[in-house]
DRENDO-1510 file (C-alpha; in Angstrom, 1 decimal, always signed):
<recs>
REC; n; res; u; v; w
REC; 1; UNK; +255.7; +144.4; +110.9 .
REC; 2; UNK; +257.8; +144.6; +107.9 .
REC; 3; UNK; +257.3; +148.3; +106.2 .
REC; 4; UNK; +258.9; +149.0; +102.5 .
REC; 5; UNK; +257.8; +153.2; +102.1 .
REC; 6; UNK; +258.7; +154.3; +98.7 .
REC; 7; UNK; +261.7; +152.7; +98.3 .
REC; 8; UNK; +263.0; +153.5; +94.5 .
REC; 9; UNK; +266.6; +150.8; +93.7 .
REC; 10; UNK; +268.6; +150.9; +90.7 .
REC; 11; UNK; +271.5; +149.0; +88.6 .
REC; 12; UNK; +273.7; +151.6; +87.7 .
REC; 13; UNK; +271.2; +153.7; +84.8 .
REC; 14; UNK; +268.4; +151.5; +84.8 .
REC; 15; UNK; +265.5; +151.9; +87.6 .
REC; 16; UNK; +263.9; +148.6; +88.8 .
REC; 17; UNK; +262.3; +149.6; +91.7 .
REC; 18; UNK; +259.9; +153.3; +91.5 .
REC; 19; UNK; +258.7; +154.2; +94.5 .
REC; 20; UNK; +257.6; +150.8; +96.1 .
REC; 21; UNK; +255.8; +150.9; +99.7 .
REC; 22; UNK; +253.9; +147.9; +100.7 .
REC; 23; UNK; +253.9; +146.1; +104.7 .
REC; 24; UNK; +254.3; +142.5; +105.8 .
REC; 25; UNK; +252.1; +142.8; +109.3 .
REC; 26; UNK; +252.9; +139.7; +111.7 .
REC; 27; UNK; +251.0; +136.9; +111.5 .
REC; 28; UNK; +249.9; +137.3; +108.1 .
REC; 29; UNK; +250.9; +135.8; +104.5 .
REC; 30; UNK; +251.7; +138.9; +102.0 .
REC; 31; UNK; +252.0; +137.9; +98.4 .
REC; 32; UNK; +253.4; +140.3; +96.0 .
REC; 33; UNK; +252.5; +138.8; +91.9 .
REC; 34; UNK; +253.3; +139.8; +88.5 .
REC; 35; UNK; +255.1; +139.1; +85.5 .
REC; 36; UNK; +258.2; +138.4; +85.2 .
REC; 37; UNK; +260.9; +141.1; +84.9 .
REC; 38; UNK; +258.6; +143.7; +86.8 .
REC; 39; UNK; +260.6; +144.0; +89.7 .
REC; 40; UNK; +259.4; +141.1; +92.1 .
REC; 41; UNK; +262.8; +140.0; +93.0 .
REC; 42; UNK; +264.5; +143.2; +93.4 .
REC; 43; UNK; +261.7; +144.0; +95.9 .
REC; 44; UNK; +263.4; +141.4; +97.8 .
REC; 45; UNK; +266.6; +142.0; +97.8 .
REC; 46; UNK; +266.3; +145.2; +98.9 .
REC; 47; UNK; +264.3; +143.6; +102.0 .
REC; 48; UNK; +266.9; +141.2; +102.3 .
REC; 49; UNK; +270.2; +143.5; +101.8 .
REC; 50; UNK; +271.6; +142.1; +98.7 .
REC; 51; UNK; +270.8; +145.3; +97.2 .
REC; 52; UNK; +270.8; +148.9; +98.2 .
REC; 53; UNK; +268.2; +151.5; +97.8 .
REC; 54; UNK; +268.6; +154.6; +96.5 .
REC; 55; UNK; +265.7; +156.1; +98.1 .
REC; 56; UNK; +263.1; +155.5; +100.5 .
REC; 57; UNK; +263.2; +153.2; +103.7 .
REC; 58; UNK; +262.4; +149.7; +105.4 .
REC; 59; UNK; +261.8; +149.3; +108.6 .
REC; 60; UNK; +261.3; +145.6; +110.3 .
REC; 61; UNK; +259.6; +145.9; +113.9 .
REC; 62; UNK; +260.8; +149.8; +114.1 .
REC; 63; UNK; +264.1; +149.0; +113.4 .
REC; 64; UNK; +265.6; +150.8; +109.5 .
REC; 65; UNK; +267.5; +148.3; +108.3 .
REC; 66; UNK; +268.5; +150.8; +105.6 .
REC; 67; UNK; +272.5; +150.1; +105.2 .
REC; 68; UNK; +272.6; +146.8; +107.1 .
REC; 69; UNK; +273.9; +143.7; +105.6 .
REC; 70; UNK; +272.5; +140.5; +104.7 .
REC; 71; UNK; +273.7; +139.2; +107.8 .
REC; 72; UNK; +272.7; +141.8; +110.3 .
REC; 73; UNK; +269.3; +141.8; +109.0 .
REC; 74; UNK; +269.4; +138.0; +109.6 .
REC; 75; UNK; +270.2; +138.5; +113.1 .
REC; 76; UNK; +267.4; +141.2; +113.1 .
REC; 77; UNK; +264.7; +138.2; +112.1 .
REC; 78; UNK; +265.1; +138.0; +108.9 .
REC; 79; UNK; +265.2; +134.1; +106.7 .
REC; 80; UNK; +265.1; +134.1; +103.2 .
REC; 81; UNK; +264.4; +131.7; +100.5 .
REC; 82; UNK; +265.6; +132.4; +97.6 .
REC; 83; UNK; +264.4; +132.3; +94.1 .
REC; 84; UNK; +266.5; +128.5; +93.0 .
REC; 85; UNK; +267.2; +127.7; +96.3 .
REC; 86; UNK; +270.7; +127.9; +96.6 .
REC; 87; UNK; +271.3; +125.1; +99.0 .
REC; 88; UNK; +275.0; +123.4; +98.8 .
REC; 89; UNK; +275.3; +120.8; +96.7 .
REC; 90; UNK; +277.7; +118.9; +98.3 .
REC; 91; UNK; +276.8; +119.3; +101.7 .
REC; 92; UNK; +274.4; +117.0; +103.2 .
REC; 93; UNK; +271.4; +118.2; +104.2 .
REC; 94; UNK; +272.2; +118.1; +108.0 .
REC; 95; UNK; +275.2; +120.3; +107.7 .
REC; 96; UNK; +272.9; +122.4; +104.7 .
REC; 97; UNK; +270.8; +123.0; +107.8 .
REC; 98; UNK; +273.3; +124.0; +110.3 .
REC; 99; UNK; +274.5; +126.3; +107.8 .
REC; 100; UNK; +271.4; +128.6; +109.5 .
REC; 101; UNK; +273.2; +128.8; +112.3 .
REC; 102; UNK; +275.0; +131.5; +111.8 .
REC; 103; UNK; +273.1; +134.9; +113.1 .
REC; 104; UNK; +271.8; +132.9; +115.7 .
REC; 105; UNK; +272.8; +132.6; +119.3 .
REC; 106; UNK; +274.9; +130.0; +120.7 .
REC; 107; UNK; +272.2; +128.3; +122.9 .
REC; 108; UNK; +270.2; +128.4; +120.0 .
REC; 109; UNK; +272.2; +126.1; +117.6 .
REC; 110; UNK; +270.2; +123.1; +117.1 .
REC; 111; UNK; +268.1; +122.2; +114.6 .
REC; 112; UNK; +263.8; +122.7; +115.5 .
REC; 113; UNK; +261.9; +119.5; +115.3 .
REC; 114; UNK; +259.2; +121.8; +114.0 .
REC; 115; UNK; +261.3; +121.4; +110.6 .
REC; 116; UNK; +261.1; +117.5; +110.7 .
REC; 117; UNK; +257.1; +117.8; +111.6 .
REC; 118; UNK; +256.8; +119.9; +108.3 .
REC; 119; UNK; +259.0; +118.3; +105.9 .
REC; 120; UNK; +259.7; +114.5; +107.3 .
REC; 121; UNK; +261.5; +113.9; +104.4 .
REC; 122; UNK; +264.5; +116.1; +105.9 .
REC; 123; UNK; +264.8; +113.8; +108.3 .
REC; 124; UNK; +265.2; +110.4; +106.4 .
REC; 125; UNK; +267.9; +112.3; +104.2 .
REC; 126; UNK; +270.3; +114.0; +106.8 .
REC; 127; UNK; +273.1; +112.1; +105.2 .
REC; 128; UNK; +273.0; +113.0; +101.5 .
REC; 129; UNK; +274.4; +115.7; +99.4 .
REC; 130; UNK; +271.8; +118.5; +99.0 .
REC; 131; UNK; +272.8; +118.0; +95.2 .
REC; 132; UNK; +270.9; +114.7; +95.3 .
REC; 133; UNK; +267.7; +115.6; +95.9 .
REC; 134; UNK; +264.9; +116.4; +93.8 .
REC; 135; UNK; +264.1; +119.9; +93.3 .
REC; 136; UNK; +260.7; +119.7; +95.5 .
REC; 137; UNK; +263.2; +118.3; +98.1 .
REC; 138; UNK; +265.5; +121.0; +97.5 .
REC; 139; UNK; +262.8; +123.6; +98.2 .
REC; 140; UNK; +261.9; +122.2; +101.2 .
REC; 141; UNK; +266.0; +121.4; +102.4 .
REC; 142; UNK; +265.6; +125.4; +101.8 .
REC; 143; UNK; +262.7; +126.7; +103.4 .
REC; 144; UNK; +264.2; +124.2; +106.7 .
REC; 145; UNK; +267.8; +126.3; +106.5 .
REC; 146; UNK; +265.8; +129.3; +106.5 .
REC; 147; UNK; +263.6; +128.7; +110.0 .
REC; 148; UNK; +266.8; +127.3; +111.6 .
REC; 149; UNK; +267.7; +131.0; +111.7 .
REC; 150; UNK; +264.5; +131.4; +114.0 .
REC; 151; UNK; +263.0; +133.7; +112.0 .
REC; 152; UNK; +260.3; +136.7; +112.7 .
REC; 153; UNK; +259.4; +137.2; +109.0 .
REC; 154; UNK; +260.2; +134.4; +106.2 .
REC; 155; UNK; +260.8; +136.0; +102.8 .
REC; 156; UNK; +259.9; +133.3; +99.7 .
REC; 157; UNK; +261.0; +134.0; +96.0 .
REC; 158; UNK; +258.7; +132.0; +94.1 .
REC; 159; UNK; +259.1; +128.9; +96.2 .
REC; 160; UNK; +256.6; +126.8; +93.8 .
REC; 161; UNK; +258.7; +127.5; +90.8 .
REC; 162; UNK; +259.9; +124.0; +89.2 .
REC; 163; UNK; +257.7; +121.9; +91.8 .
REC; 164; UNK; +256.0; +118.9; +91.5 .
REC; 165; UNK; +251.8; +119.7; +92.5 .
REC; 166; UNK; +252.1; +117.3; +95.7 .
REC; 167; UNK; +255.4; +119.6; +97.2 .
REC; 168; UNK; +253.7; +122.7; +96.5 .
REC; 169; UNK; +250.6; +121.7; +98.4 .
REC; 170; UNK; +253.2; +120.3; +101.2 .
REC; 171; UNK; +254.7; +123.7; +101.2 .
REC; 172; UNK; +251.4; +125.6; +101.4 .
REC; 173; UNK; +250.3; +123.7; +104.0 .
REC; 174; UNK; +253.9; +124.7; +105.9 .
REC; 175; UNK; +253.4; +128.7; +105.5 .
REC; 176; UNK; +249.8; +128.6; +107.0 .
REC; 177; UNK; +251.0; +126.4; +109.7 .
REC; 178; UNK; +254.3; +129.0; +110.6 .
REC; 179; UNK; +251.7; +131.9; +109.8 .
REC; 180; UNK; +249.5; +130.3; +112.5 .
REC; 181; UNK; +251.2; +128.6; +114.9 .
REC; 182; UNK; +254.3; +131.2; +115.4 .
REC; 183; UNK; +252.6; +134.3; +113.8 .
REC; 184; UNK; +255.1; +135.3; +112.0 .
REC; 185; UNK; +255.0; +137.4; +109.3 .
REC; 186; UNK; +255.2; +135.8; +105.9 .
REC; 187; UNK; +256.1; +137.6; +102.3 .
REC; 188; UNK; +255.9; +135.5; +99.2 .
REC; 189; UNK; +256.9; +136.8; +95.9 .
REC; 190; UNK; +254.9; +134.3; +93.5 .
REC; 191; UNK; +253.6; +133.7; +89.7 .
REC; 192; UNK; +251.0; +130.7; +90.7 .
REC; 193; UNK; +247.9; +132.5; +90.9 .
REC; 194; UNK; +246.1; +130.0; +93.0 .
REC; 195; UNK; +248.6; +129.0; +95.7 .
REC; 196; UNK; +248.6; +132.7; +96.3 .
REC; 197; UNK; +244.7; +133.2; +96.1 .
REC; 198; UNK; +244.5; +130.0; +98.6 .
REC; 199; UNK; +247.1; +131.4; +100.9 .
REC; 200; UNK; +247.4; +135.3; +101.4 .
REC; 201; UNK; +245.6; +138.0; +103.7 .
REC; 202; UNK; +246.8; +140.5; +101.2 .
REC; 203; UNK; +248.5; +141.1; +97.9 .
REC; 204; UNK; +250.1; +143.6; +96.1 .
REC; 205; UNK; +250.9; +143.6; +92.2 .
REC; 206; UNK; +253.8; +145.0; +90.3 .
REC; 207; UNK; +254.3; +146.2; +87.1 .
REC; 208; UNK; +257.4; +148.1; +85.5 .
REC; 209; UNK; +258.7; +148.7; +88.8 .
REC; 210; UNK; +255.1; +149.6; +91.1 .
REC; 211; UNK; +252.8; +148.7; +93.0 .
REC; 212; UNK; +249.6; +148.5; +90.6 .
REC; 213; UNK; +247.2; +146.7; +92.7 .
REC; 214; UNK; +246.8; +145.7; +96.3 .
REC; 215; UNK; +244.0; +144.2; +98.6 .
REC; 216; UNK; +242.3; +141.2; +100.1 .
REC; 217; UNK; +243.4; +137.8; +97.9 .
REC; 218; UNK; +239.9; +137.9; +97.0 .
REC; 219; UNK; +240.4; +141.0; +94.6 .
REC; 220; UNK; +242.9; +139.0; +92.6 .
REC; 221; UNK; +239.7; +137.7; +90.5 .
REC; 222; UNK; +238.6; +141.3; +89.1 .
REC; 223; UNK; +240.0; +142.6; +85.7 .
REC; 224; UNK; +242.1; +145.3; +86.9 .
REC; 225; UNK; +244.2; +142.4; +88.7 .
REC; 226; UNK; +243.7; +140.1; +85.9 .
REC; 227; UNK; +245.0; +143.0; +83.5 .
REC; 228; UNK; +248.5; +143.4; +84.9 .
REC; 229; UNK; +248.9; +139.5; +85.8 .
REC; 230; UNK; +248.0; +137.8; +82.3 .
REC; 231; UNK; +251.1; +137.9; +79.4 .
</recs>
């Protein structure tokens, strides 16, 4: 289990982060929503160690991975997505992929067929530039470097941002089958209201830096959700 307790994360004066706890159990999709600028992304990057807290900590599987680097938490079982994706443009897509292979062990240095049973459009395009690819392509060229790291909890920053309808159902149907199959854990930062009511076990909702809401998907349909989601 992933567990962020009252972590608080700034850029030099200004506070994005105020005393954020939430937890990612295993086997489960967690969504975290709201608008934009509340914080969403910086929630990540403190899970991910691209930035650093300045108080509280996060623990993944009773390891702190408070002062670890990107990489380290990597080895530790983390993969991230991140928001844009962020693949190399003028690397194909097979060596985009082996790119993952980095915190894992030697042994381990293949690409999964799992990846090519998710998104078979990978494998029909292992010898173009990354750059050539649609942006639903993209996403998925990303969410495939990401489980080549063999991860225990996959970390998404708005993965359905920019996507055509038919690649963001593809890549719904992806997390539940990773959430299911490996049980994983799974934490989604998202805006579309209705992948995340279709997909999570739980959500949590930020605004101006907090947690203002959290529980079943199913509470993301009462007004005090509505209130901090809608512009």
């Amino acid at each position: 289990m992933l567990t962020v307790d009252n972590i608080n994360l700034h850029y030099g004066a200004a506070q994005a982060l105020r005393g954020v706890s939430i937890m990612a159990p295993m086997g489960k999709i967690t969504c975290v929503l709201g608008r934009n600028g509340v914080g969403k992304t910086s929630l990540l990057r403190a899970v991910t160690g691209q930035a650093a807290t300045s108080a509280g900590t996060i623990t993944f599987n009773d390891t702190t991975l408070n002062g670890l680097a990107p990489y380290n938490r990597a080895k530790q079982g983390i993969g991230f997505v991140p928001q844009g994706r962020e693949i190399f443009p003028l690397l194909t897509v097979k060596e985009n992929l082996e790119t993952g292979y980095a915190p894992v062990p030697r042994k381990d240095r293949y690409i999964p067929d799992d990846i090519f049973s998710l998104f078979p459009i990978l494998r029909t395009m292992l010898g173009r530039r990354g750059g050539d690819l649609s942006g639903g392509q993209q996403q998925q060229l990303a969410i495939g470097r990401a489980l080549v790291t063999r991860p225990k909890i996959l970390v998404l920053d708005e993965p359905t941002e920019g996507i055509q309808p038919s690649i963001i159902k593809d890549i719904g149907r992806a997390i539940q089958y990773l959430r299911d199959s490996t049980g994983m854990a799974i934490l989604l930062v998202e805006q579309y209201l209705d992948f995340c009511r279709e997909l999570a076990d739980h959500v949590y909702i930020m605004d101006r830096g907090e947690i203002v809401h959290q529980g079943p998907a199913e509470t993301l349909d009462t007004p005090e959700a509505r209130s901090h989601l809608t512009v």
